[in-house]
N, C-alpha and C positions, 0 to 999 in steps of 0.2 A: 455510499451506503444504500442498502438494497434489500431490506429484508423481509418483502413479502411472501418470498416463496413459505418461512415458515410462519408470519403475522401479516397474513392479506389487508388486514384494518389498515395497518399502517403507514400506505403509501406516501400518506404527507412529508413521512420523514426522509422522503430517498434525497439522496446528492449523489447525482451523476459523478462516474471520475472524471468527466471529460478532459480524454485524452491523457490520463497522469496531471492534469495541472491543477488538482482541487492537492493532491499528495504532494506535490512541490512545495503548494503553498504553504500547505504543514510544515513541512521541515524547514521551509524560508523562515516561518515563525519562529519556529524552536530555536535555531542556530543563531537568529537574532534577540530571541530572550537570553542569550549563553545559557542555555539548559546544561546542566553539568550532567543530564542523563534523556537518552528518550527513548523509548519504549513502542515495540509496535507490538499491539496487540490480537491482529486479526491476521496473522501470517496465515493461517487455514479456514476463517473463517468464512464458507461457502455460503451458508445461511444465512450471511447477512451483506455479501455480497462486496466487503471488506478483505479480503483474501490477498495477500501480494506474492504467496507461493507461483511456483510455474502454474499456467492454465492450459487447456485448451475448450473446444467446447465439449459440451456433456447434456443430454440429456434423461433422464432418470425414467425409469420403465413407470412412472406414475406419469409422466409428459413435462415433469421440470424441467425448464432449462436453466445450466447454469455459462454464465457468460465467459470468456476469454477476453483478450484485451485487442482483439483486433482493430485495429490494421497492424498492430504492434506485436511484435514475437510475444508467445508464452511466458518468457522468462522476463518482460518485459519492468514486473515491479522489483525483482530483485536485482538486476542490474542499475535501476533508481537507487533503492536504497544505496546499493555501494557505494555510486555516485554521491548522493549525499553525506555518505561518510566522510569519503575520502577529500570532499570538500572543507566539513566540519572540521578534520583535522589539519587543512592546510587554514583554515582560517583562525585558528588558534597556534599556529606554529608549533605543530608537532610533527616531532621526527619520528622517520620510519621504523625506529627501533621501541617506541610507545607501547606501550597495549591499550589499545580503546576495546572495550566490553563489548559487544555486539547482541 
């Protein structure tokens, strides 16, 4: 979480992803509380630096930049989440033919 590009004050609040493992941790939690739902809220959220859409880098004709996930491919968070899904459903014993909500 990174949202000063649009609240400068705010820096105390960032948490690095470092590297995907702050987003593991998340989901290690969820999947261990049996969350019977979980929610990601910042699929596009560039402004606060939360985003797990594809990335790459960008910088905005004011001199923002916004980050990418390097060293890691663009698609980097949505291949996570799959993973995490497709984990949550083997560790509940579901078969392929389920619907998990997405």
């Amino acid at each position: 979480y990174n949202d000063t590009l649009i609240r400068p004050w705010n820096g105390g609040a960032t948490r690095p992803r470092e590297g995907g493992r702050y987003y593991d941790e998340m989901w290690r939690a969820a999947l261990d509380a049996s969350a019977s739902v979980v929610t990601i809220t910042s699929y596009n959220e560039w402004g606060e630096g939360t985003q797990v859409e594809a990335a790459r880098p960008h910088v905005t004709a004011a001199g923002a930049a916004y980050a990418d996930y390097a060293p890691d491919p663009g698609g980097a968070y949505l291949d996570r989440t799959r993973e995490w899904i497709l984990r949550g459903r083997r560790e509940r014993g579901c078969t392929a033919e389920e619907r998990v909500e997405l």
